[in-house]
C-alpha positions as CSV (number, residue, x, y, z in Angstrom):
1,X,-15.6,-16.3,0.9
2,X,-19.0,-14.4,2.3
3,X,-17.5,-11.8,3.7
4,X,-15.8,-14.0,6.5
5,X,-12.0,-13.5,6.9
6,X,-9.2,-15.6,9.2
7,X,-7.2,-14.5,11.9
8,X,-4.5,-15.5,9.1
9,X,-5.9,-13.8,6.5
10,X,-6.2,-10.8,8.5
11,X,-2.9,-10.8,9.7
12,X,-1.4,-11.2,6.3
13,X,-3.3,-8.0,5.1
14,X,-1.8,-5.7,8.2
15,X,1.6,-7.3,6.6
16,X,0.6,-6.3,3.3
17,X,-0.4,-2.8,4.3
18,X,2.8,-2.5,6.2
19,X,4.9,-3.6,3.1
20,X,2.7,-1.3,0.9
21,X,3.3,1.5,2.8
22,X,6.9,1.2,2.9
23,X,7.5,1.2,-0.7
24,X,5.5,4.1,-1.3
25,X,7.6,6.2,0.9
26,X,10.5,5.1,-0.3
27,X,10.3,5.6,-3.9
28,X,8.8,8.6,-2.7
29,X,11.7,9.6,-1.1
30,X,14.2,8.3,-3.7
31,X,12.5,9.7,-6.6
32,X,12.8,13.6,-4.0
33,X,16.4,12.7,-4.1
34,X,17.2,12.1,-7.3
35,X,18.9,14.4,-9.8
36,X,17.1,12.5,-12.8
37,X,14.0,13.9,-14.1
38,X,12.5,10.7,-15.7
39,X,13.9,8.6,-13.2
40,X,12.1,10.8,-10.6
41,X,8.7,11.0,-12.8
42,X,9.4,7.0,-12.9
43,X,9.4,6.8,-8.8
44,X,7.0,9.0,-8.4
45,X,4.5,7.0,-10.2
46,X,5.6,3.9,-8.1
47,X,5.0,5.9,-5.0
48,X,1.4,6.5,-6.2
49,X,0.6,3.2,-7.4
50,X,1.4,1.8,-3.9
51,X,-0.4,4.2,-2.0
52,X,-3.5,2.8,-4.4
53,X,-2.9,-0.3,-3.0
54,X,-2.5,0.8,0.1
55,X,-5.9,2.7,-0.1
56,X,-7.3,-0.1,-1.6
57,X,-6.1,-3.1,1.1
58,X,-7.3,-0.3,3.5
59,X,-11.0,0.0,2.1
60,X,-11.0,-4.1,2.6
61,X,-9.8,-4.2,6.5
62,X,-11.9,-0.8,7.4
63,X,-14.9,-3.4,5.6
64,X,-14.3,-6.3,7.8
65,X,-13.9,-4.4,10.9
66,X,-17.6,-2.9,10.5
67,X,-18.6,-6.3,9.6
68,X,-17.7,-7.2,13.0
């Protein structure tokens, strides 16, 4: 791939931004509500390692829309 991406292809990385996304706010928000310090640490984490992919997927679509 030269820097060429599908419609499909491009379609399934808005999906995977969308899912990304999601699971960063939501062990954000689970590890805000728990009582648990590790376990809290442990979503926290999570959290931040999705919003890395996130940021990362992101660089890639922002790429091929100034390709464009």
């Amino acid at each position: 791939m030269h820097g060429n991406i599908t419609h499909k292809e491009l379609h399934y990385l808005e999906d995977c931004l969308k899912a990304e996304q999601l699971a960063a706010q939501k062990c954000s928000f689970y590890g805000s509500q728990t009582q648990d310090r590790e376990v809290s640490e442990i979503c926290m984490n999570m959290a931040n390692k999705h919003q890395q992919h996130y940021n990362t997927l992101m660089k890639h679509l922002q790429k091929h829309r100034g390709m464009q």
